[in-house]
C-alpha positions in Angstrom: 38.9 19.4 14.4 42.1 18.2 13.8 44.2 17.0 16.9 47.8 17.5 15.0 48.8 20.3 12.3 48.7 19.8 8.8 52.3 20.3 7.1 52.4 22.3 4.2 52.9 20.5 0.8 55.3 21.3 -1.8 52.5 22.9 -4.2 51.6 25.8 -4.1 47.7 26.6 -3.6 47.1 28.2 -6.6 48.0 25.2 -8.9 45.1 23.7 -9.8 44.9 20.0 -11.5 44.3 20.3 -14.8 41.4 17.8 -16.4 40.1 16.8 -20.1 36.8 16.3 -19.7 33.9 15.9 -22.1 30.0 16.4 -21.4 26.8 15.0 -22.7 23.2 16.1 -22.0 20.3 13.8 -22.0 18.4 16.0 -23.9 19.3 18.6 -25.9 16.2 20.6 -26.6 15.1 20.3 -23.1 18.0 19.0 -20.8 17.4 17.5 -17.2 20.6 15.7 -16.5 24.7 16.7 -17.6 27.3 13.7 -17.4 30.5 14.3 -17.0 33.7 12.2 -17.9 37.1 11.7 -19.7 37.1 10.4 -22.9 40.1 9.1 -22.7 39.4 7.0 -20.0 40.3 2.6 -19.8 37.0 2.4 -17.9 35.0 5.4 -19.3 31.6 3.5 -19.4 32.0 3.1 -15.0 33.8 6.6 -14.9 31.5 9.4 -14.7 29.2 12.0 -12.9 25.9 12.9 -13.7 24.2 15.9 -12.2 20.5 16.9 -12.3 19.7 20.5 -13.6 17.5 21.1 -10.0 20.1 20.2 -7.9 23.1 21.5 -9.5 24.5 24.5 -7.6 26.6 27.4 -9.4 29.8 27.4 -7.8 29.5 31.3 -6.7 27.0 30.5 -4.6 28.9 28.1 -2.5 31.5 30.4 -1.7 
């Protein structure tokens, strides 16, 4: 809980970042893990995220 209000910023909420990314599976018969990153990237070999298929949520069931 916040003790002081939050002033609004200059964007507007439904702006969203826009983002290149590329993806890679480990396998691609039978894949267990998705990494995530930009190719473009100085530093793309410490830059990424890799998600395991059982633990990935959709995003409509976060909501």
């Amino acid at each position: 809980m916040y003790t002081h209000e939050q002033q609004a910023t200059d964007r507007s909420l439904d702006e969203q970042p826009e983002f290149e990314l590329e993806c890679l599976f480990d396998d691609m018969q039978e894949p267990t893990e998705l990494t995530i990153f930009t190719p473009e990237g100085e530093a793309t070999a410490s830059e990424w995220i890799t998600v395991d298929r059982h633990s990935a949520v959709p995003v409509t069931e976060i909501r």
